[in-house]
N, C-alpha and C positions, 0 to 999 in steps of 0.2 A: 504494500500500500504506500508507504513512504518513497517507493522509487518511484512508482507513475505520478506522486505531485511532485517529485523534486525534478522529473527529467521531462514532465508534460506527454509521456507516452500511451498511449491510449494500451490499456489491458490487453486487448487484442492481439497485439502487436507487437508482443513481449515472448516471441518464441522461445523454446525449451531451447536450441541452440544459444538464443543468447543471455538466458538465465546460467546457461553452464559458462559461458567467455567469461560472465560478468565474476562467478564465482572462481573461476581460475586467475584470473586477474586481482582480482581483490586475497584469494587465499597465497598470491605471491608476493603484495604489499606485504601481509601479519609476516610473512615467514622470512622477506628482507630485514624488516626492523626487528625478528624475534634475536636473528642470526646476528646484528650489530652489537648485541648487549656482550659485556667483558665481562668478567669476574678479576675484582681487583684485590678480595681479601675473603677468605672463609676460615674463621677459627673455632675450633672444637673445643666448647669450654669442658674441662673435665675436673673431675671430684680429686683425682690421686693420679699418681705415675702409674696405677694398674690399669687401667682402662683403656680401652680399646677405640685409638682413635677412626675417624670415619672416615674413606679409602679418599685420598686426594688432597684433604683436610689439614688444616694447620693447628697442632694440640696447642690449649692453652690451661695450664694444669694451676688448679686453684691447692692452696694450702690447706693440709689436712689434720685433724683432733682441735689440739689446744692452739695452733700456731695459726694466723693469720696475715693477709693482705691489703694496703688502700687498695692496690690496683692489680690485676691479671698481667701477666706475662704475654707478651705480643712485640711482632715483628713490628721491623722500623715502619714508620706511616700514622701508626696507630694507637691510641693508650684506652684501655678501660679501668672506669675508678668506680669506687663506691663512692656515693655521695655523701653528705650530711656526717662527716669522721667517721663513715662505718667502711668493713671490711669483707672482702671474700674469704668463702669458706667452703672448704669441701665436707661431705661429710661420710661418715666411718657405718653408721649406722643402715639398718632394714639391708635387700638382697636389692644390688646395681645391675642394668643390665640391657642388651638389647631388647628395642621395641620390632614388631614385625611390619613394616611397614610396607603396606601391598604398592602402592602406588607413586612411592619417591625413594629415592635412595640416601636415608635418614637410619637406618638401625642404628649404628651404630654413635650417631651425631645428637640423637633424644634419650639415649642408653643414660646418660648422665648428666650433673649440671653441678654449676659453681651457684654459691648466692649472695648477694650482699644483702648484709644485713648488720642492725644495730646502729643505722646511720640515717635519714631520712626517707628511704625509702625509694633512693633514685640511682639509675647508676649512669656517668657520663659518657659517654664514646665519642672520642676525636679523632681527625683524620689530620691530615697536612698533604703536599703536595698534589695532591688532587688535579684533574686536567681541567682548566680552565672553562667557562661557561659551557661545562656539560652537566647533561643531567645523572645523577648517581643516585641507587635504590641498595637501602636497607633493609634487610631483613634478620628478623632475632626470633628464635627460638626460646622457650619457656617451658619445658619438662622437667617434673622430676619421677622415674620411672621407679623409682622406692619406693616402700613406708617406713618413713623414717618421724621423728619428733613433729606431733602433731605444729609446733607452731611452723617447722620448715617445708613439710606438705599439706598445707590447711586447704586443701580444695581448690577451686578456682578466686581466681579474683583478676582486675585486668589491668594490662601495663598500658600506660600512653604514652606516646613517643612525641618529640616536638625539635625543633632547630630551632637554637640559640647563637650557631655562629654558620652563616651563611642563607639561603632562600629555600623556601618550602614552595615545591612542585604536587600543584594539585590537592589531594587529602590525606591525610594520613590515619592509617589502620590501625586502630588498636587491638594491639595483645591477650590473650585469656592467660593466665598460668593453667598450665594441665599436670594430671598426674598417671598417665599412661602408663601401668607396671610394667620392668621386665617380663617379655614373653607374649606381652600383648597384641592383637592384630588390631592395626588402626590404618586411616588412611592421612594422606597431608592435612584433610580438611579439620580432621581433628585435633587439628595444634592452636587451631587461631593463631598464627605468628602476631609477633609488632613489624610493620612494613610503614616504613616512609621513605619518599623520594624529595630529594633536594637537589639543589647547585651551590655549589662552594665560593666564597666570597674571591675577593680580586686577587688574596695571594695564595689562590687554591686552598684553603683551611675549610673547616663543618666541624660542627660536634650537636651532635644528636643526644637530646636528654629523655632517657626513661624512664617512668615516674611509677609506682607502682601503688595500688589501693591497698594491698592487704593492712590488716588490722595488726598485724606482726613488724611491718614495715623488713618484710622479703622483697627480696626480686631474684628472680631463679633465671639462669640464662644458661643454655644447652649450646648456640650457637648463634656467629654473628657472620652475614655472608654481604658484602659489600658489593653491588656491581655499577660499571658503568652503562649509561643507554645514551649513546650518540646522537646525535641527528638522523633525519629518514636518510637514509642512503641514496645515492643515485638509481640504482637497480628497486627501490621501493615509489620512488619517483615516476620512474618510468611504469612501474604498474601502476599507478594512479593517473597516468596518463592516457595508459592504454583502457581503463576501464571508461574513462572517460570520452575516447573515439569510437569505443564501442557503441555507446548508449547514442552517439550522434550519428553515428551511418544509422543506426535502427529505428529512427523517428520516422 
C-alpha cells in the first residue's frame, strides 16, 4: 500500500516480476550496509582466570573473593570503571557456566559476568581514538548464569545507557539484567542487551554511561562488543538507485 502512494503506481500495474527486482534491489541495499559494519572491540567480561573465554573474544577477567577492582582490565582504546567508588567483582559462588544459545554465538560470552557494585550503580565505558564522524554501536550484555547471593542475582531489573562525551545517534535500548542458568537453552532475544549508537566528539573520544535500577545498586556485564557503521557504501547506493529506475520504467 505504501508503495502505490509513494510511487503513484496504479495496483494493476505492479507485476510479480517487478515486486521480485524491487525486492532484490532493496535486499542488496540491507546487505551492502549490513557488510560495512567493523567490529572495533568485543570483551568477555569474566568472573576468574577459569572460564572459558568466547571463541574470537577479548577476556576481561574481573577480580575474585575478597580482592577487588575500580576498573576491568582492557586493551588500549578503552577503560571500564565502576562508578560512584565502587568496584568489580567476580564471584566464587553457585555453579558458572555455558548458556545454550540456539540462535547466536554467545555460550560461552553469557556463561559469566563481572559486577560493579557498592558504588552508584553505574558503570562508565570510554573509548578514545575512535574514526572520526562515524557512527559506532554499543552493545552490552547483562547475564548472570549462577545462583549465587540473592543480592548479586536478584532477578531482572534494567540498565540505561546514555552519552556523556560525544552525540547520541537515534534511540537508545535499554538493558534487562537476566539470569539464564548454566545449561540453559535461550535465544538472543532473551538477553535484552543495553544497545546505543553514537558519534565520537572532534578528537574521536565517547564514553557511554550505564546506569543500572537495581535496589542492590548491581550492574552485571557479561560483554561489551563495540562496532563501527560507516556511511551507505557506494554498492548500497547504487541499489537505491536501481530500485529506484525500477519503479520509473514500471509506471
Amino acid at each position: 500500500m505504501t508503495l502505490h502512494v509513494m510511487t503513484g503506481i496504479k495496483p494493476s500495474k505492479i507485476t510479480m516480476r517487478t515486486k521480485k527486482l524491487v525486492s532484490i534491489a532493496a535486499a542488496s541495499v540491507m546487505a551492502a550496509h549490513s557488510a560495512s559494519a567493523a567490529i572495533v572491540y568485543q570483551l568477555d567480561l569474566q568472573k576468574d582466570s577459569q572460564s572459558t573465554t568466547q571463541t574470537g573474544w577479548t577476556a576481561s577477567v574481573a577480580p575474585n573473593g575478597g580482592s577487588a577492582a575500580t576498573s576491568m582490565p582492557t586493551p588500549a582504546g578503552v577503560t571500564i570503571t565502576a562508578g560512584g567508588s565502587g568496584y568489580f567483582q567476580g564471584r566464587a559462588g553457585g555453579t558458572w557456566g555455558a548458556v545454550n544459545v540456539t540462535d547466536a554465538d554467545w555460550n560461552n560470552l553469557v556463561g559469566d559476568t563481572a559486577a560493579a557494585r557498592n558504588g552508584n550503580g553505574t558503570v562508565i565505558i570510554t573509548f578514545s581514538g575512535l574514526a572520526l564522524n562515524t557512527e559506532h554501536q554499543l552493545t552490552a550484555w547483562h547475564n548472570v548464569s549462577a545462583t549465587d547471593s540473592s543480592s548479586f542475582s536478584s532477578g531482572s531489573y534494567t540498565i540505561t545507557p546514555s552519552i556523556t562525551t560525544g552525540s547520541l545517534v537515534g534511540t537508545a535500548t535499554n538493558g534487562q539484567a537476566s539470569n539464564i542458568k548454566k545449561g540453559s537453552t535461550a535465544t538472543a532475544a532473551d538477553f535484552n542487551n543495553s544497545i546505543i549508537s553514537f558519534t565520537p566528539d572532534g578528537s574521536g573520544n565517547a564514553t557511554v554511561l550505564l546506569t543500572s535500577a537495581s535496589t542492590s545498586q548491581f550492574l552485571t556485564l557479561s560483554g561489551v562488543q563495540l562496532e563501527s557503521v560507516p556511511e551507505p557504501s557506494a554498492s548500497a547506493l547504487l541499489g537505491l538507485g536501481g530500485v529506484a529506475l525500477i519503479l520509473r520504467r514500471r509506471k
